[in-house]
C-alpha positions in Angstrom: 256.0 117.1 201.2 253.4 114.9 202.6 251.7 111.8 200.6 248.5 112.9 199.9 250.0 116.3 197.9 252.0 113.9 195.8 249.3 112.2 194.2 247.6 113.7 191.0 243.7 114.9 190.8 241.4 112.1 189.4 240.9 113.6 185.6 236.9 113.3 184.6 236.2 110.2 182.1 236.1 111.2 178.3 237.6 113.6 176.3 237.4 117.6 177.0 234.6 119.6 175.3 237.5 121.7 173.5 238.3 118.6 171.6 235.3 118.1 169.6 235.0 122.1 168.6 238.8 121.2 167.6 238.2 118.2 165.7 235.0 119.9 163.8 237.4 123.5 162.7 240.9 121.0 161.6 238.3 119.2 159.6 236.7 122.1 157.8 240.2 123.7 157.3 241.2 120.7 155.4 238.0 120.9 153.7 239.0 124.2 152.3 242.7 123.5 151.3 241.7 121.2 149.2 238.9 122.9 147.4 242.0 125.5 146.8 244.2 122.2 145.6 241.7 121.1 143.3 240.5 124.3 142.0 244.4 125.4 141.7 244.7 122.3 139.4 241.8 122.1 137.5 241.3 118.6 135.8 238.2 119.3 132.4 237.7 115.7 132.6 236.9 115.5 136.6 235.0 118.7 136.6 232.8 117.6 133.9 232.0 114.2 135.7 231.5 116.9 138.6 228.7 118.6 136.6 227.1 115.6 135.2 226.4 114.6 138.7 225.0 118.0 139.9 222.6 117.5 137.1 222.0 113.9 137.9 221.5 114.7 141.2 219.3 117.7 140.3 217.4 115.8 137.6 218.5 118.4 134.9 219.3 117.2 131.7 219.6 119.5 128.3 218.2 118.0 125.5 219.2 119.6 121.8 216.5 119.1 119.0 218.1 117.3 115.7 217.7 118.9 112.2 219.4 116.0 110.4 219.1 112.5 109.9 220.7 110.1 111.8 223.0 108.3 109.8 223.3 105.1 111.5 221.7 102.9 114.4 223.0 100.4 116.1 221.2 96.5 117.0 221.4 96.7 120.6 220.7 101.0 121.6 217.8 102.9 119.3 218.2 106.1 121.1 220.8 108.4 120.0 221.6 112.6 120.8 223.8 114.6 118.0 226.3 115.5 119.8 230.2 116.0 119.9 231.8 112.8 120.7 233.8 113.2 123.7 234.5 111.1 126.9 231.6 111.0 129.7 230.9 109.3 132.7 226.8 108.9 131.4 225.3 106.3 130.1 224.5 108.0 127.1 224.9 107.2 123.6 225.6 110.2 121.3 226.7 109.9 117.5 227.7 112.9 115.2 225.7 113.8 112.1 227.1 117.0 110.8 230.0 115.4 109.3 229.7 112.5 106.1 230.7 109.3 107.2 233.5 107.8 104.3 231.7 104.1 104.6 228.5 105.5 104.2 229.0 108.5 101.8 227.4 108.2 98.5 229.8 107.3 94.7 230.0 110.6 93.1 228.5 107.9 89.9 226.0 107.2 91.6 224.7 110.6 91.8 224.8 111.5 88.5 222.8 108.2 87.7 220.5 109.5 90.2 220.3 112.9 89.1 219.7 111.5 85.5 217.1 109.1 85.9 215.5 111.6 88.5 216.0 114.4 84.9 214.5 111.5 82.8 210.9 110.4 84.7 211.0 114.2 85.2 210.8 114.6 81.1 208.6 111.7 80.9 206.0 113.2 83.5 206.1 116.0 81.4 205.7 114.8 78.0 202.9 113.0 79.5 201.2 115.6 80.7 201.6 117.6 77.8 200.1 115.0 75.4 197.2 114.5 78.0 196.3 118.2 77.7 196.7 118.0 73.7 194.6 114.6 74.1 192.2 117.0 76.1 191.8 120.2 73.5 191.9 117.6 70.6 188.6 116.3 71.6 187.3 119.7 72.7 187.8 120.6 69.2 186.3 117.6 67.7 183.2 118.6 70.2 182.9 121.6 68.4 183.1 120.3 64.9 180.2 118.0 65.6 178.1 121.0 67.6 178.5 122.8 63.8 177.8 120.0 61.6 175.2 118.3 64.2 172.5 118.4 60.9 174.7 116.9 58.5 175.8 113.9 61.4 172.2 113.3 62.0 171.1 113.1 58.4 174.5 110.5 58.1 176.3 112.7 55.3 178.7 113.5 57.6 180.8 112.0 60.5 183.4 113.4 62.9 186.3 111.2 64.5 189.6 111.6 66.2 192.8 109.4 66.0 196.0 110.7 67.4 196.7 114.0 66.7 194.2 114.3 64.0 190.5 115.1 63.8 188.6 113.7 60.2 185.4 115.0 58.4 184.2 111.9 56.6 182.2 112.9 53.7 179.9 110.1 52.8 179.0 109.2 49.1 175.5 109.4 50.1 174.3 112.9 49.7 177.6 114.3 48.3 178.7 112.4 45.2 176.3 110.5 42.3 177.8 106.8 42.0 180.3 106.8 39.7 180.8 110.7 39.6 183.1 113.2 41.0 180.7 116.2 40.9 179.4 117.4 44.1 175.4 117.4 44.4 173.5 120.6 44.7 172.1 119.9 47.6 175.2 119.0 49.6 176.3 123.2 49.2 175.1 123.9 52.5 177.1 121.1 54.2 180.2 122.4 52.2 179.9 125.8 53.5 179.8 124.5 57.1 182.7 122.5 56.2 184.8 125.6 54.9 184.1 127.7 57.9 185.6 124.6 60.4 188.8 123.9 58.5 189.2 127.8 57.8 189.3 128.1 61.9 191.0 125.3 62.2 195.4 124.9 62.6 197.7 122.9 61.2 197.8 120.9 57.6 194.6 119.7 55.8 194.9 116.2 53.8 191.8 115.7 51.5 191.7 112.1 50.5 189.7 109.9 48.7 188.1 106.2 48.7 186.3 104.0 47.1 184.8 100.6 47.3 186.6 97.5 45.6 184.2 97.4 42.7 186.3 98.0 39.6 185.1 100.9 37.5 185.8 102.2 34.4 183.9 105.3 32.2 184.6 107.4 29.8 185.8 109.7 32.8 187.7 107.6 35.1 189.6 104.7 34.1 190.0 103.2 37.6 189.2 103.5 41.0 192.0 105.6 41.8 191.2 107.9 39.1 187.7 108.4 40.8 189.0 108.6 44.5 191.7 111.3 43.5 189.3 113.1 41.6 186.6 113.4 44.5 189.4 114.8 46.8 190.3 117.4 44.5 186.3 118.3 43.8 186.4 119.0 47.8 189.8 120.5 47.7 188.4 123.3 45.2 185.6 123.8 47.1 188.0 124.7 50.1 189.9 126.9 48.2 187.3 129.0 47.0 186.0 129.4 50.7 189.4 130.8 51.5 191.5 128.2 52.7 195.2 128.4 52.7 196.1 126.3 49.8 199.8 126.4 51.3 197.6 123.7 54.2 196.3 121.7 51.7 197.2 118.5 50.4 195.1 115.9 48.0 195.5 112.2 48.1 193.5 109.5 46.0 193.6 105.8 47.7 190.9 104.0 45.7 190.0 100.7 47.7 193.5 100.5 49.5 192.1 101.7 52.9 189.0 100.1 53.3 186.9 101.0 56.8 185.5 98.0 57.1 185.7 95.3 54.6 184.1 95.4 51.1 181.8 92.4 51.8 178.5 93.9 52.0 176.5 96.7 50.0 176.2 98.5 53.2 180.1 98.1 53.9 181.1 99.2 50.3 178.9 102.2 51.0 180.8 103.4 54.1 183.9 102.7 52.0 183.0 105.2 49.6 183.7 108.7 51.1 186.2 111.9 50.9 188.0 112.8 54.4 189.3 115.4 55.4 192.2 115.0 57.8 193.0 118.4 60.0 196.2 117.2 61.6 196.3 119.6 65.0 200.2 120.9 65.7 201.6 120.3 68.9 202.5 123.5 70.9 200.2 125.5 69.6 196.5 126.9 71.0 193.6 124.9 70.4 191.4 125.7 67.3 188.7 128.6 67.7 185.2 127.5 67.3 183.9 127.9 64.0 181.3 130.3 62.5 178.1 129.1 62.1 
């Protein structure tokens, strides 16, 4: 064999093309056995990490609304997702609120003293408002009286006033009664009948009481002053009765000088002193008080 058909053929420089089309199929082989090793053996916690970085990577990110309160915050994060509290690779605070928390949860106690004073300024608001309507149909009726006994007011026989729950017909001495005397005047029959008509269409009880000034006075007829006041109040009572009031409302009371409008210092004041009222105490509950017939 001669020399030159021993020695090999020079080889080109770098690797085959083969090689890389080699290279590129081993690699995408391996590829694919271990897709099948990791799906075969599927870890939650990996494949969720998985997910959260599609969506990162996707910018797609769920958010769920909130229907309750969140029940704590915390100094250093404000922002918080109801959520179930499980591990994730986000940066992501998320606190449960569907369940009570044991710190935070309130003494059984406590709510009954909250349910009670809540039941209490709930009664109060309502008595309230039930004595601001019967404040409200108390003076409506008063209104009324006046409208019906505007005359009398004017001429000042007669005055009209409210306190409380009660609306009083003052019946002046002048006009009404001759000093010293218990019988009505003739002239004050009209008044009386107007009278009669507004406690007939009025509710509740009727007090007739009457005063006097602190002059001390003593007829044939009257030895005192309480004599004269009680006598007075029954004059009107009678008066009532005969216009068909319930005598099962009426009630008479003499107080003489012991309940003095103003004091008994002056002519004038002893005059105002000297009257007959009748007291229509209004119910509570029940309807206001039709107007009455003129």
């Amino acid at each position: 064999m001669s020399e030159s058909a021993e020695e090999c053929p020079k080889c080109k420089a770098g690797a085959p093309a083969w090689v890389m089309t080699f290279a590129d199929l081993m690699s995408l082989l391996m590829c694919f056995f271990v897709l099948l090793l990791s799906f075969a053996t599927m870890d939650v916690i990996r494949f969720k990490q998985m997910a959260a970085s599609l969506k990162n990577a996707f910018g797609v990110q769920t958010e769920i609304a909130a229907y309750e309160v969140v029940k704590g915050t915390s100094v250093i994060a404000q922002h918080f997702s109801p959520a179930t509290v499980e591990p994730t690779p986000l940066d992501e605070i998320r606190q449960t609120t569907t369940e009570d928390l044991p710190n935070l949860a309130i003494p059984e106690s406590t709510r009954e003293t909250q349910a009670q004073d809540k039941g209490e300024m709930d009664k109060e608001e309502m008595e309230r408002r039930l004595a601001e309507e019967r404040r409200k149909e108390l003076e409506a009726e008063a209104r009324r009286i006046r409208e019906s006994l505007l005359e009398e007011i004017k001429a000042g026989r007669i005055s009209v006033e409210t306190e409380k729950d009660k609306i009083i017909v003052r019946i002046h001495e002048r006009g009404s009664f001759p000093s010293g005397s218990a019988v009505l005047n003739a002239g004050f029959g009209p008044a009386m009948k107007k009278i009669i008509a507004v406690v007939k269409h009025s509710r509740g009880k009727v007090i007739v009481a009457g005063h006097t000034d602190n002059v001390p006075i003593r007829t044939e007829w009257y030895r005192s002053n309480w004599e004269l006041s009680a006598a007075r109040a029954v004059t009107v009572a009678h008066e009532l009765l005969k216009g068909g009031v319930d005598p099962k409302r009426l009630m008479v009371a003499g107080y003489a000088d012991t309940r003095p409008l103003v004091p008994n210092d002056s002519a004038a004041n002893r005059a105002r002193n000297r009257r007959v009222e009748i007291i229509l105490e209004q119910p509570s509950g029940e309807e206001p008080a039709s107007p009455p017939v003129h």
